[in-house]
Structures are given as C-alpha cells and as structure tokens.
C-alpha positions as CSV (number, residue, x, y, z in Angstrom):
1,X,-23.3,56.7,-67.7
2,X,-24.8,53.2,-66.8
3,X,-25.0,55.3,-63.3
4,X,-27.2,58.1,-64.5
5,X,-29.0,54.8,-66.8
6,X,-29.9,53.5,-63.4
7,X,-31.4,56.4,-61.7
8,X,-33.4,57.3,-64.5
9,X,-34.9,54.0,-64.5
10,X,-35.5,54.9,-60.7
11,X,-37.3,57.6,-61.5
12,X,-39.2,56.3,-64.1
13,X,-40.1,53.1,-61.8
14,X,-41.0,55.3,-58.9
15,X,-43.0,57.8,-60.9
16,X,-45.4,54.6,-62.6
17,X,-45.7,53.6,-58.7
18,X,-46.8,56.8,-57.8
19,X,-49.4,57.3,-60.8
20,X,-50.4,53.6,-59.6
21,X,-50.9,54.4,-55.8
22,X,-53.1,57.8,-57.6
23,X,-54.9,55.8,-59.2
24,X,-55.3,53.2,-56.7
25,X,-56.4,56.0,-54.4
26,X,-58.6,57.6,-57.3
27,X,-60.6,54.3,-57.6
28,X,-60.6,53.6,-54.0
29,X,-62.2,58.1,-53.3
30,X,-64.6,57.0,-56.2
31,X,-65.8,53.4,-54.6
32,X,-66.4,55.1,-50.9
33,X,-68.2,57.7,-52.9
34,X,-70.6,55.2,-54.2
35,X,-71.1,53.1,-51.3
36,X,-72.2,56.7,-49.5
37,X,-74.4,57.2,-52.1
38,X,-75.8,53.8,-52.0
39,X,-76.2,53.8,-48.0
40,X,-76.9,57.5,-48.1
41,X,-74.8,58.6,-45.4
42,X,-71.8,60.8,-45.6
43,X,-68.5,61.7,-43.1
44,X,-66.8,64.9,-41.9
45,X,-63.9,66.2,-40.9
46,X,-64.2,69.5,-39.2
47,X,-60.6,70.9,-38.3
48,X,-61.3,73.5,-34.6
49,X,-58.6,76.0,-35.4
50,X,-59.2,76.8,-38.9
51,X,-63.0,76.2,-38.9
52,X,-62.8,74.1,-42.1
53,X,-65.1,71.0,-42.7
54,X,-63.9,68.3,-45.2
55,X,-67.6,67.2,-46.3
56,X,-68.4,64.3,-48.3
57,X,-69.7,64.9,-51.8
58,X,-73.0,62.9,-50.1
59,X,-73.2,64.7,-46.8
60,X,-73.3,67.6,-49.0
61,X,-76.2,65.9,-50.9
62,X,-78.0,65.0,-47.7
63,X,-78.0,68.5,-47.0
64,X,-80.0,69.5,-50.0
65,X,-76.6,70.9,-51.3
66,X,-73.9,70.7,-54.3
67,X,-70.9,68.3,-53.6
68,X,-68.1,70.4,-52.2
69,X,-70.3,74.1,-53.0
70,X,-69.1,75.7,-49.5
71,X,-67.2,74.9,-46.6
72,X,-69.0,74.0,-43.9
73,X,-67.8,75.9,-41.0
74,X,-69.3,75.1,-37.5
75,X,-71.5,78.0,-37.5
76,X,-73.0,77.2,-41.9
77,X,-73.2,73.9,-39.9
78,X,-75.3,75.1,-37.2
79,X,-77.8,76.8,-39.5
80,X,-78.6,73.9,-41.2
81,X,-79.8,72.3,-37.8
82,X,-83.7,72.4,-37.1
83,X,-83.7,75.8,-34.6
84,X,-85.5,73.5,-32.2
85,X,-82.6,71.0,-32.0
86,X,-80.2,73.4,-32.1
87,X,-79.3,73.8,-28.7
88,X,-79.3,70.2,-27.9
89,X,-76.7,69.7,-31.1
90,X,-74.6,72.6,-29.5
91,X,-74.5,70.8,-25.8
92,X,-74.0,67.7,-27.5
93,X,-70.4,69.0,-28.7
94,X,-69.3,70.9,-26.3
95,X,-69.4,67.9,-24.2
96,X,-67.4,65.6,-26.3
97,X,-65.0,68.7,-26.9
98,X,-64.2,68.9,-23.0
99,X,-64.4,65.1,-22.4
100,X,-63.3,63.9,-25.5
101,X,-65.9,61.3,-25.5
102,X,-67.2,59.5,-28.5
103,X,-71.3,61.3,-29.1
104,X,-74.0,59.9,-31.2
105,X,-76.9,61.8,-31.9
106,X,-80.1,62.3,-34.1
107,X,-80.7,65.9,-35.4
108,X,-83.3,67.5,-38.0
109,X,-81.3,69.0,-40.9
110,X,-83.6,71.6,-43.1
111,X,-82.7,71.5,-46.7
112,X,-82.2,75.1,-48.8
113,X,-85.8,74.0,-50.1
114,X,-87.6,73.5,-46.6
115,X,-87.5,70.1,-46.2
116,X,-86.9,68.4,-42.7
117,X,-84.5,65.3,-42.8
118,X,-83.3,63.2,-39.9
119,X,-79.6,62.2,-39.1
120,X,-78.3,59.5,-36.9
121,X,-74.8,61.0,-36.4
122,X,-71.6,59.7,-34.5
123,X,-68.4,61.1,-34.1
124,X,-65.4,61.2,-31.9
125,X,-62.7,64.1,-31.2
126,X,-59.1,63.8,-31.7
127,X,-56.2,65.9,-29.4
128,X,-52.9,66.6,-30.2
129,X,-50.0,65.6,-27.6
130,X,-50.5,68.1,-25.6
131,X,-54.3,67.1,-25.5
132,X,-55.8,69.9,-26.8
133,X,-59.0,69.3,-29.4
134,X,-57.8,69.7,-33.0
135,X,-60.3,67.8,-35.0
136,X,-63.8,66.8,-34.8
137,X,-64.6,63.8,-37.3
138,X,-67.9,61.1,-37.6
139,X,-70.5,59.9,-40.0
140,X,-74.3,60.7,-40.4
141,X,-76.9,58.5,-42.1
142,X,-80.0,59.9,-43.8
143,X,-82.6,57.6,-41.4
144,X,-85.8,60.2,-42.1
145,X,-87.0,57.0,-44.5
146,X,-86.8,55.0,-41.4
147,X,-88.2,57.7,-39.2
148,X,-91.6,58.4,-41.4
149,X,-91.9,54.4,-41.5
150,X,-91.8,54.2,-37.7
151,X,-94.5,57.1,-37.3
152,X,-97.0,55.4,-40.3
153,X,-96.3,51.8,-38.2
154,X,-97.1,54.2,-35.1
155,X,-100.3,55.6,-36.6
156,X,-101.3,52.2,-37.7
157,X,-101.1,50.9,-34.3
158,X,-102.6,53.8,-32.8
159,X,-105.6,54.0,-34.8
160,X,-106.0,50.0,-34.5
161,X,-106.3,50.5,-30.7
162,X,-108.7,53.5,-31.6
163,X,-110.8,51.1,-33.5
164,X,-110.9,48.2,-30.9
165,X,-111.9,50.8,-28.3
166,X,-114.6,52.1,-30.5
167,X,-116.0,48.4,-30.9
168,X,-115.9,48.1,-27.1
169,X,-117.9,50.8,-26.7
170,X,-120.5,49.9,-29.0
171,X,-120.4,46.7,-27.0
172,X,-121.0,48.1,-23.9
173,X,-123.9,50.9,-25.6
174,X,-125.6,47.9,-26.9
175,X,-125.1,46.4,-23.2
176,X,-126.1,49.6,-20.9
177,X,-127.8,51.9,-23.1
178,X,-129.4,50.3,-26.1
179,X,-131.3,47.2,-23.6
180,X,-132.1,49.6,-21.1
181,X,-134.0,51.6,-23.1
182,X,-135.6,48.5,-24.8
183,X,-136.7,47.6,-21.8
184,X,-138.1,51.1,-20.7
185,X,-140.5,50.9,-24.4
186,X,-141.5,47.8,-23.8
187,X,-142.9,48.7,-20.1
188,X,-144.3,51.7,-21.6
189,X,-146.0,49.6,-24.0
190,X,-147.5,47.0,-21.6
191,X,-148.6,50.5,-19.3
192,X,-146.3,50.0,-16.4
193,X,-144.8,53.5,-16.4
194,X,-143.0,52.8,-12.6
195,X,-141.1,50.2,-14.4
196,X,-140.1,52.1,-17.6
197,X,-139.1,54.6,-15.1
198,X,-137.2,52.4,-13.1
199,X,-135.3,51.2,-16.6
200,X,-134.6,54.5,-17.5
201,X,-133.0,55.8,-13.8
202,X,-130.7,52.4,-14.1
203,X,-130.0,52.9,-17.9
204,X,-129.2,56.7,-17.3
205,X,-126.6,55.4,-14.3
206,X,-125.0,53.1,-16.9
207,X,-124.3,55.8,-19.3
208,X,-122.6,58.1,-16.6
209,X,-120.9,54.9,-14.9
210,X,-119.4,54.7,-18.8
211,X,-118.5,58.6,-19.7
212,X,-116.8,58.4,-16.3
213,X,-114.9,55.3,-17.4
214,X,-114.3,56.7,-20.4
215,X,-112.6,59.8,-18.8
216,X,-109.9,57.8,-17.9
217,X,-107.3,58.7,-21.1
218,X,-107.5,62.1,-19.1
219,X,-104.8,60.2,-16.7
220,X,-107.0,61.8,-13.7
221,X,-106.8,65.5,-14.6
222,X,-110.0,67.2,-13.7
223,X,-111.4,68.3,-17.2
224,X,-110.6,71.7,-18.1
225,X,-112.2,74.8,-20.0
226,X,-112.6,73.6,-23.2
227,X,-112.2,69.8,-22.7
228,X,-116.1,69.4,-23.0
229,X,-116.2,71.6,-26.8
230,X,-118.8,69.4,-28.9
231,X,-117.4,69.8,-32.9
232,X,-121.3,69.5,-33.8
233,X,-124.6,70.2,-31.7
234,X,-126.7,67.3,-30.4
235,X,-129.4,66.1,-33.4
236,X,-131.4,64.1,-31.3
237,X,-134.8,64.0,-33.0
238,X,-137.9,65.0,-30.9
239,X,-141.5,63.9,-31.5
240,X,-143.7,65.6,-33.6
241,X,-145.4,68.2,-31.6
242,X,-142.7,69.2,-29.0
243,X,-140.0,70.6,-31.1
244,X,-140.7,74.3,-30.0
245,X,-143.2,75.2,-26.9
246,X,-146.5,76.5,-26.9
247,X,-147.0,79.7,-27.3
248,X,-148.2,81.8,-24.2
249,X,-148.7,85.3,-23.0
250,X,-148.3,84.6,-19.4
251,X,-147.0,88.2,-17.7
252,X,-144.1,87.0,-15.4
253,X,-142.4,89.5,-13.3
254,X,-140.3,86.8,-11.6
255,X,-136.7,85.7,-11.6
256,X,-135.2,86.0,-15.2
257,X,-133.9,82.8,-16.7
258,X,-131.6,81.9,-19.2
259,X,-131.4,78.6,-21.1
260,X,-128.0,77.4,-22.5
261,X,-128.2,73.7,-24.0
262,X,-127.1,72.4,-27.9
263,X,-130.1,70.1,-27.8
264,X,-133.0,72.0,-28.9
265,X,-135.5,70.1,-27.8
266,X,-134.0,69.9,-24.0
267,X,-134.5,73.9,-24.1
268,X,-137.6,73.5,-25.6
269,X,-139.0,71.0,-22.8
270,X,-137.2,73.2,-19.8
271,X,-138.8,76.2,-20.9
272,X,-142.5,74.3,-20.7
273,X,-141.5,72.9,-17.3
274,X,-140.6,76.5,-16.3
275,X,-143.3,78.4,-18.3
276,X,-145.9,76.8,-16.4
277,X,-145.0,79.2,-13.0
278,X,-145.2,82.3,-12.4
279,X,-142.1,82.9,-10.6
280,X,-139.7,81.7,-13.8
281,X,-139.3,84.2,-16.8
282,X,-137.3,82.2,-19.3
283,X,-135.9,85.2,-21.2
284,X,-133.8,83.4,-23.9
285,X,-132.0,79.9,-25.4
286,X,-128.4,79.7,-26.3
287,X,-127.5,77.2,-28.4
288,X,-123.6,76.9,-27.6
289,X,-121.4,78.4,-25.1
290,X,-120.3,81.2,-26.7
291,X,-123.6,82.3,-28.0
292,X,-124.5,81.6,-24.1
293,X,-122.2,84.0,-23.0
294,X,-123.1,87.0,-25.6
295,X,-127.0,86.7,-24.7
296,X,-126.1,86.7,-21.1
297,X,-124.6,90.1,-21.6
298,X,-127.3,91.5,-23.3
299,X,-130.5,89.7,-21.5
300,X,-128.3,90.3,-17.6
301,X,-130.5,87.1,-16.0
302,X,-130.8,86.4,-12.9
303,X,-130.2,82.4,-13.5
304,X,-128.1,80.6,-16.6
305,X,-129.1,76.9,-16.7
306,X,-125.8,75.8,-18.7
307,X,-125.0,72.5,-20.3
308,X,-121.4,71.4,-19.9
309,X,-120.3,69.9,-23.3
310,X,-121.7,72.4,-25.9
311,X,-120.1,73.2,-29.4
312,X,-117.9,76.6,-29.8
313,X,-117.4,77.1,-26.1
314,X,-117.9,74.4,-23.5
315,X,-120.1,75.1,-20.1
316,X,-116.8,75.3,-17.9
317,X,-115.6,78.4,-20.4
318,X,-118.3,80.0,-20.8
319,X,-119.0,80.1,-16.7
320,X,-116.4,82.3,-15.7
321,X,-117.4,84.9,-19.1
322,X,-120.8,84.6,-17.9
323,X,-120.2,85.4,-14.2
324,X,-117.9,88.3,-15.5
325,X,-120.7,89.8,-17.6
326,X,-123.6,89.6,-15.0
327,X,-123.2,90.9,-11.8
328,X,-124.6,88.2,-8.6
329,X,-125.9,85.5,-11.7
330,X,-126.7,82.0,-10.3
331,X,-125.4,79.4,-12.6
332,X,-126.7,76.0,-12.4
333,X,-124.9,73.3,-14.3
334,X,-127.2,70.6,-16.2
335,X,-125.0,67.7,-17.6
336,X,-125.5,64.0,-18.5
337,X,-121.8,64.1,-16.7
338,X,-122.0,61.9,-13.1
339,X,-122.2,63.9,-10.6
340,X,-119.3,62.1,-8.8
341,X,-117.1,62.6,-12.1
342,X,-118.1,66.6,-12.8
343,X,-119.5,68.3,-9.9
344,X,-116.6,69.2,-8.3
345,X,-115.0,70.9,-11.1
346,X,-118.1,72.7,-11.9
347,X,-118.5,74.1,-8.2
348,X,-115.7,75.1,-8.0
349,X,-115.5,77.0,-11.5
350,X,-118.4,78.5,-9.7
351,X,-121.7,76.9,-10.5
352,X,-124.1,77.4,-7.7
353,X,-125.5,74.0,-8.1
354,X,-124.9,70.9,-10.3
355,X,-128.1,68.6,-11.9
356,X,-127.9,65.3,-14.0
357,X,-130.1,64.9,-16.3
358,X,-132.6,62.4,-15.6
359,X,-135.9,61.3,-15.3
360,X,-136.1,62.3,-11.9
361,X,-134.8,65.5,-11.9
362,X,-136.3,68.3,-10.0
363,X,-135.4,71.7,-11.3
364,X,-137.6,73.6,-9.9
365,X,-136.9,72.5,-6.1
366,X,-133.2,73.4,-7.0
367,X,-134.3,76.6,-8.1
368,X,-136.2,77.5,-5.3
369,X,-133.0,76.5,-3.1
370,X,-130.7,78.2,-5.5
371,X,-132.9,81.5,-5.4
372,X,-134.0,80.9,-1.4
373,X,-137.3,80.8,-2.1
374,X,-138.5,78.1,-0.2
C-alpha cells in the first residue's frame, strides 16, 4: 500500500511538473509572440518533404493574412512574392538548397489587398545524416518603414542638388546671358550697332557654351528622338508690330518652303526674310513637331526649316516622319543648340544642313547651297 502511496504521489508530482513546463512553454509561445509583434518580424519553418510551413502568427500578419489561416506551402509562398522578384527569390533558394549555405535576402511581399511590403529575410538549411535537405528555416523583418524613409531622405537629397544646380544656373544666366544683353541695349542706345552686335554674337556663344555644359547629365550619349520635346512652346514676347508679317501678294513660283519653329515670332521674322525673294515660297508654319510633320504631308515642300526642341514632337523625330512623307525634301535644322554639341546628330538623322541661330545668320546663302542655286 505505502508502495502504490508512493507512485501516486509520483504521478501527481510529475503531472504538476508537466502542467508547469506547459505553462512555462505557454508564456514563453506568448512572449516571442509579442516581441514579433513589437519588432514586426516573424520566423518559418518550411519542412521540404511534406511541403508544410510552420508560420508565425506575425509572419502571417506581415503577409496581409490571419495567424495560422493556411499553410504556406513553397509554391502559396511563391505567390505572395512580387512577380518581378520572383525569380531572383527562387535562385536565391535553390542555391542554399544545394550548398547548404546560410542566404539573406530582401523581397517585395504583395498583400491580398495590393499592397507592396519589403522583407529583409535570412535563413539557413538543415540536412539529415545522410545530408540530404529536410528543412528550410529563418526570419523576415517588415523593413518597407525603413525602405519608404530611405527613398523620402533620397528625394530630399535629390531635389536639394536639383535646387543648388538651378541657383547655379541662374548664376551663370545673370553672368552670360542677362550682362550680355545689357550690354548689347545699351550700345544700341548710344547708336553703336557694330558693338551691340558684337555683344550679342559673344552673348549668343555663352548660351550655347552653357546648354552644351548642361548636356552633360546625358553621361555623353548623343541626344535622341525625343530628348529635345519642349512640355510648353516658347512665349517670348515680340514687339508691337512684328508679331505676324505683312501681308503681300507676291506670285512666287519658286522653291516651296516650309516653316517649323514653337516661337511664333521666329516664323514670323523668317517668313519676312524669305518673302522678300522671289525664289522662296513659304507655304506654311508648324508650330510643333508633330503638327510639322502632318502639314509636310499635305503641303509636299521642297524645304522644311525645322527647330530642334519643339513641344509634342522634337525636330530629331519629326525628321525622319518628314523625310518619309516627302519624297527628295531638304531639311535644314535651325537650333540655338552649338553646333559642335548638335550638328552631328542632326546630319546624320539626315538634315541637309545645320544653322544656329544668331545674329549673323545667313539663311538664304544656305539655301542657295542647299538648293544649288548659286
């Protein structure tokens, strides 16, 4: 009897152990669970043969899920995984499976409602004695806080540098542009127009010695088709009197010209330059590149004059259209674009010739080359 009294208390002493080491282990589950929470990160546990993923009740949280609402077999794992990093992910664990190497990586996760959240995630494999892969286990922490902080702090920095660049360049407009053209007014004032035309060449220089600096973000690439696209046409304000030309009845039978310019009043003063011979017909004015290539189409000139940056379509797209649509057409590119920076690019496009604009710029000897009528 005192036997059997002693085993009973056995039992009795082992069971309040065991309902101790539960509860131990209860409080312990529900502390980790907690600190997840609090940290927002979360474990796994993904078992290879049976494709079973012990998740914890945060990871499934981090997900955009339920705690413990599915299992989370590899492939339910997979489609959580932004389809761009997808692949990557996949690579990423198929290398640790064959090496056995511990992995850290950063994947997108897309939530059930859309949203994009970003993982830092390590993890390690474990083999059996014969050293074949049986489990698959790590961590992942919810960093897309951290992530959106790093891009505003990138922004920030990115539209500082913006800013100070903008500043120099009003410094060196005030410098090159702004001076030189005081000085040009001021020499037309006193009725030394040599010397305002002399301020004007060396102010004009400036401007392109500037744009071509100015190129430089382009890392050296040559400027492409649609590089030059203006998001609004030039507003430049002319003088009273010279906003449109005067009005004529001249009967031209000569070679049909096409003007293609968003500054209104540089069409307006080319067509007076050209109006005034008899071998020019200026037959319409585009106002942007596309509207540059439709009126080509229609008018079929013999010559496009073409500006380079233009809003809708830039010069260097709308050359080729242009040369598609008319059959032999000369093209000659007019730009406030160096020479030395643009003309290269242009010919090449196939431009016949390429002009700055300038104070001394002869058009009509460069249409006479263009046209061999010299």
């Amino acid at each position: 009897m005192d036997e059997l009294r002693d085993l009973a208390a056995q039992l009795v002493d082992l069971a309040a152990r065991g309902a101790e080491a539960e509860h131990r282990l209860a409080d312990l589950t529900d502390r980790v669970n907690a600190a997840q929470q609090l940290a927002n990160m979360g474990d796994y546990d993904w078992h290879i043969a049976s494709d079973t993923n012990e998740w914890s009740d945060q990871l499934y949280r981090i997900y955009g899920h339920e705690p413990q609402s599915f299992n989370a077999s590899y492939d339910r794992f997979l489609s959580h995984i932004h389809p761009d990093d997808r692949e990557r992910i996949r690579a990423i664990h198929e290398r640790a499976y064959a090496t056995g190497e511990p992995y850290h990586m950063i994947e997108r996760v897309v939530r059930p409602d859309g949203e994009t959240r970003y993982l830092s995630s390590n993890g390690q494999v474990l083999r059996d004695d014969s050293g074949t892969p049986v489990r698959m286990r790590g961590t992942c922490i919810d960093i897309t806080d951290q992530v959106h902080a790093e891009e505003q702090r990138e922004a920030a920095a990115a539209a500082l540098a913006e800013a100070k660049v903008r500043r120099q360049q009003a410094f060196e407009i005030n410098d090159n542009v702004v001076q030189g053209l005081t000085a040009a007014i001021y020499a037309a004032e006193l009725g030394d127009a040599d010397s305002s035309a002399i301020y004007l060449e060396r102010t004009l220089a400036a401007a392109r010695t500037m744009m071509n600096d100015w190129l430089d973000p382009l890392e050296g690439n040559e400027p492409q088709p649609g590089d030059l696209v203006r998001n609004t046409p030039s507003t430049l304000d002319a003088p009273d009197g010279q906003r449109d030309p005067p009005a004529g009845t001249k009967a031209v039978n000569g070679y049909r010209l096409l003007i293609a310019d968003d500054y209104a009043d540089m069409r307006a003063l080319l067509r007076m330059q050209l109006d005034r011979l008899d071998a020019f017909e200026v037959v319409g004015e585009a106002a942007d590149g596309a509207q540059a290539v439709l009126m080509a189409a229609e008018l079929q000139p013999d010559v496009v004059l073409l500006d380079l940056a233009m809003p809708a379509m830039d010069g260097l797209q709308a050359m080729e259209l242009i040369r598609d649509a008319v059959q032999g057409v000369r093209i000659i590119a007019i730009s406030g674009f160096a020479e030395s920076a643009m003309a290269d690019r242009v010919l090449a496009a196939g431009a016949s010739r390429y002009v700055e604009k300038g104070v001394n710029m002869d058009l009509i000897t460069v249409l006479e080359d263009v046209l061999e009528l010299a």
